[in-house]
C-alpha positions as CSV (number, residue, x, y, z in Angstrom):
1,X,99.1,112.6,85.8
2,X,98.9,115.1,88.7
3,X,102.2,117.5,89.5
4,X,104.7,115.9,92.1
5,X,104.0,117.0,95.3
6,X,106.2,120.1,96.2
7,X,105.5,119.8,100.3
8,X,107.9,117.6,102.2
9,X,106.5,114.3,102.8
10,X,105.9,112.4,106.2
11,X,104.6,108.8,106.9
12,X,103.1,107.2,109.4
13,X,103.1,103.2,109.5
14,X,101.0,101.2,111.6
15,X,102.1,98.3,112.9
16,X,101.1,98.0,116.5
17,X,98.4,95.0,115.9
18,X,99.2,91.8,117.0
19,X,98.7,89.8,114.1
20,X,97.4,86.6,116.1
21,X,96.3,84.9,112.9
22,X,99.2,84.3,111.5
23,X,100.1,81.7,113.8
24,X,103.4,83.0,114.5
25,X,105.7,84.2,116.9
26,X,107.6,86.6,114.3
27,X,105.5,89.9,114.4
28,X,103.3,90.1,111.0
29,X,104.9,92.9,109.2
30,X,108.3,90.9,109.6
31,X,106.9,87.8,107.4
32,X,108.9,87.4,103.6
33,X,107.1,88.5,101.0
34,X,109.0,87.8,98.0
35,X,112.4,87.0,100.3
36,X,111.9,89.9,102.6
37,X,110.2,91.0,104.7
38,X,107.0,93.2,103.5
39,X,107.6,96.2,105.9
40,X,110.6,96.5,103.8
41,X,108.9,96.6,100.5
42,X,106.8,99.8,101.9
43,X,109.7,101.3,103.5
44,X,111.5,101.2,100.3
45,X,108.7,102.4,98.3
46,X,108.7,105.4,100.9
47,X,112.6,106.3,100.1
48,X,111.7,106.4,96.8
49,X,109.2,109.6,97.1
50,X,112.0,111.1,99.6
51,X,109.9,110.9,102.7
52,X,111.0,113.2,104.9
53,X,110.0,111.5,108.1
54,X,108.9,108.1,109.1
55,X,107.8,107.1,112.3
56,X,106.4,103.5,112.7
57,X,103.5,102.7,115.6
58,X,104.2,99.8,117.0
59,X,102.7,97.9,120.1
60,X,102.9,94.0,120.9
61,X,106.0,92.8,119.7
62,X,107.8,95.9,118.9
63,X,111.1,94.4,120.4
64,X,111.5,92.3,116.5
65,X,110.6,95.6,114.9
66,X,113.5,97.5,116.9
67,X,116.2,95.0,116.3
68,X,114.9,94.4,112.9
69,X,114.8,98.6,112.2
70,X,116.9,100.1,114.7
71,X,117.2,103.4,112.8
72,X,113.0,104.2,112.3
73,X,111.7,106.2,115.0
74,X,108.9,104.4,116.8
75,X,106.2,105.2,119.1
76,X,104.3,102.5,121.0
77,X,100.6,102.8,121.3
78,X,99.9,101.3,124.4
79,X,96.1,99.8,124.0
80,X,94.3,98.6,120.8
81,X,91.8,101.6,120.4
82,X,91.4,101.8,117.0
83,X,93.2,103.1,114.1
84,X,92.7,106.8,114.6
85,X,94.2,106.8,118.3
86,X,97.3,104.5,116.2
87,X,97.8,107.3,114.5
88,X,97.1,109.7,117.1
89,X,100.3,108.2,119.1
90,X,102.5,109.7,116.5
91,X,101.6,113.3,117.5
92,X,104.6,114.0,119.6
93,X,107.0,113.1,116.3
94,X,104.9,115.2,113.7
95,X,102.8,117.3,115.5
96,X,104.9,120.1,114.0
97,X,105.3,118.8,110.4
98,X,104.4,121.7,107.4
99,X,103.7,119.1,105.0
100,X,101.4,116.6,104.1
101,X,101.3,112.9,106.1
102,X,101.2,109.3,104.8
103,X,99.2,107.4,106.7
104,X,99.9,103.6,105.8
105,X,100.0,99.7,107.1
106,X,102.6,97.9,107.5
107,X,100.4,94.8,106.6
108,X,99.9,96.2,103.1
109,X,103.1,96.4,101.2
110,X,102.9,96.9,98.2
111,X,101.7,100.5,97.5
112,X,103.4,102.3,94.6
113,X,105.8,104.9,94.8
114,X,103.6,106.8,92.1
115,X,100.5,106.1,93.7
116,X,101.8,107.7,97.1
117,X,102.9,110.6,95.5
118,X,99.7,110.8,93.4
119,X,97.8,110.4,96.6
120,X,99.9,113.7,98.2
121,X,99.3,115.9,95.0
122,X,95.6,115.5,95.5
123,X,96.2,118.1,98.6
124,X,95.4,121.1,96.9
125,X,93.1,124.0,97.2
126,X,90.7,123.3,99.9
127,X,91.7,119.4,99.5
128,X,93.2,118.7,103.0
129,X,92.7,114.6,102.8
130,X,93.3,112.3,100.2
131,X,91.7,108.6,100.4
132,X,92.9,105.5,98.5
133,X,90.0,104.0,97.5
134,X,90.3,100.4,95.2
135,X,87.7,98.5,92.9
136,X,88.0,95.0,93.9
137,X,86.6,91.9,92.3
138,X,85.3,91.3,96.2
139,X,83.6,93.8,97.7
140,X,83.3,91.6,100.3
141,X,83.1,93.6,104.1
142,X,85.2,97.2,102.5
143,X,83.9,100.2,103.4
144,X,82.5,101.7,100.2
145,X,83.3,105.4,98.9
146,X,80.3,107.7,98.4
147,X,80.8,110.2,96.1
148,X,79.7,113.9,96.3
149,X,78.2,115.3,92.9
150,X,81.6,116.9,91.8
151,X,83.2,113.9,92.3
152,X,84.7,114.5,96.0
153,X,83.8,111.6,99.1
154,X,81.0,112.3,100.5
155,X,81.5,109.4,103.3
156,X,82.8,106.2,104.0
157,X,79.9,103.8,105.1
158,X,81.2,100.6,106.7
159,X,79.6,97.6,105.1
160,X,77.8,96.4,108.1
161,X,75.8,100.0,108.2
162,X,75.3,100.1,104.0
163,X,72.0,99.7,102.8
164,X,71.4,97.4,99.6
165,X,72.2,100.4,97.3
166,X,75.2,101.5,98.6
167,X,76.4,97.8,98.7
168,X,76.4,98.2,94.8
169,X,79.0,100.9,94.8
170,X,82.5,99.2,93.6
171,X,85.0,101.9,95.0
172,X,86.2,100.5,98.8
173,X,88.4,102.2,101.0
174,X,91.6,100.5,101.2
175,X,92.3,102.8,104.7
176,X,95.3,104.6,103.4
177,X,95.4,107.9,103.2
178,X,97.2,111.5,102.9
179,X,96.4,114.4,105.3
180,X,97.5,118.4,105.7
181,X,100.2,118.1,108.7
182,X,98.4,121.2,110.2
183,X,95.1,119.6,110.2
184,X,95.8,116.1,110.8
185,X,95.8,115.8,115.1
186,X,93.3,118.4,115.4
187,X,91.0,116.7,113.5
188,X,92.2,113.3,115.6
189,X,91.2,115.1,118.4
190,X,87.8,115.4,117.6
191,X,87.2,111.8,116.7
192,X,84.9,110.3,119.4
193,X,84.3,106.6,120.1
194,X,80.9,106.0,120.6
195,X,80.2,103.1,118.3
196,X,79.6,99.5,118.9
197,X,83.5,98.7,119.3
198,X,84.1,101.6,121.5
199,X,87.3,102.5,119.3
200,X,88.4,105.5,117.8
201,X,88.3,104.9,113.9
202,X,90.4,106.9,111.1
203,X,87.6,107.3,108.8
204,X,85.6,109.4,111.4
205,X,88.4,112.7,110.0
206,X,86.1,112.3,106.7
207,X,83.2,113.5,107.9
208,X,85.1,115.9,110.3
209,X,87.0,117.6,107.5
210,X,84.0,118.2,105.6
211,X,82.1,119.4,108.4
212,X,85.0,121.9,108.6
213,X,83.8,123.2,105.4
214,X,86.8,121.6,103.4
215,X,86.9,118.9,100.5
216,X,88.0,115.1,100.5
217,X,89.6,114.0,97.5
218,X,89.8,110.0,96.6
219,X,92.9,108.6,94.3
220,X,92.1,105.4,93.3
221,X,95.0,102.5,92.7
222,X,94.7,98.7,91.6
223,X,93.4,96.1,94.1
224,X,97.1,94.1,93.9
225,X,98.3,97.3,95.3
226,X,96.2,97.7,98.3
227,X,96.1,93.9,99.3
228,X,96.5,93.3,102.9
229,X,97.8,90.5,104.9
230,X,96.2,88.7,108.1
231,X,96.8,85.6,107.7
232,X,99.5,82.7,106.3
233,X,97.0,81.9,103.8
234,X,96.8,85.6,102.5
235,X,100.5,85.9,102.7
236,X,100.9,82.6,100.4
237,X,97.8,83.7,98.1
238,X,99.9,87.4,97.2
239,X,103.4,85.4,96.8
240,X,101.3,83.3,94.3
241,X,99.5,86.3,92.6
242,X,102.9,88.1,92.3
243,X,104.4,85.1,90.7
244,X,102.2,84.9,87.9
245,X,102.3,88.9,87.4
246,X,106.6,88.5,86.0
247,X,106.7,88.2,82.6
């Protein structure tokens, strides 16, 4: 098991999408899971590594967030750009942070305490990002983690650009991820948006890092972990998978 992190420890939490399929007015990450709601499974997980700071991005119906956690700082990002310029909206309350930075979702609660603070020991050395990659049963549309030949990531390629051998890789990007505080924005700042979607995308600092001569490390966790939530049906299908994980 890798050391504890020793640098303070920062999070960022997206939760600024609007989370139209769940066919609700309450704002997605405010939805029970397990009798509450699953922002407050993650923000529980992150007291228990003693994060530092947490700042939640928030957009279309922030008003539920703020009532439902007045005491978070919040910053509103204004447009749906993609999930770089989410995190990007955050600069002006950790632009200055010495230590390393959480990036998470507040659609996917239930990421360990251990496997966050296993995720922030990987920065090390010339390590200054960490990516949670998964091996689901589904590889379905993940991104897939290619590997360099000393067992690094080489690159995330989205499944809609993966050729037929690449398809066969197992290890998917589940998105979250740990950064250097010093590097994070500048490298933000760099990511471009000239793809089909015109967004700025997160997984553009991968390439960015490395090109900076420095190394990306991948820490991998269980799929129950990483599962995200989009829709009602998701929602109900983890309750049910949870249930049958008690004893």
């Amino acid at each position: 098991m890798n050391a504890p992190p020793t640098s303070p420890i920062a999070a960022i939490v997206l939760a600024a999408g609007k989370g139209s399929r769940m066919g609700s007015d309450l704002h997605k990450v405010l939805h029970p899971l397990k009798g509450r709601p699953m922002l407050g499974h993650l923000l529980d997980s992150l007291a228990r590594v003693d994060a530092a700071r947490i700042v939640l991005v928030v957009g279309a119906g922030r008003e539920q967030i703020e009532r439902a956690y007045p005491d978070i700082p919040k910053v509103v990002q204004r447009e749906q750009l993609g999930t770089a310029d989410a995190v990007r909206a955050a600069e002006a309350e950790l632009g200055d942070f010495p230590g390393t930075v959480l990036i998470l979702y507040g659609d996917v609660p239930l990421i360990a305490p251990d496997t966050m603070r296993r995720l922030c020991a990987a920065l090390a050395g010339d390590v200054v990002l960490a990516v949670l990659g998964f091996r689901p049963a589904d590889t379905r549309a993940y991104g897939r983690l290619v590997t360099a030949p000393d067992g690094s990531l080489a690159r995330i390629v989205e499944h809609a650009d993966a050729g037929e051998e690449e398809r066969r890789i197992g290890l998917c990007n589940s998105g979250v991820m740990a950064v250097r505080g010093d590097v994070l924005f500048p490298l933000l700042a760099r990511v471009g948006c000239a793809n089909a979607k015109g967004e700025y995308y997160l997984t553009d600092i991968v390439a960015l890092a490395r090109a900076d001569g420095h190394r990306v490390a991948i820490v991998e966790a269980g799929e129950l972990e990483v599962s995200g939530i989009n829709s009602r049906e998701e929602l109900a299908a983890l309750e049910a998978r949870l249930a049958d994980a008690v004893p």
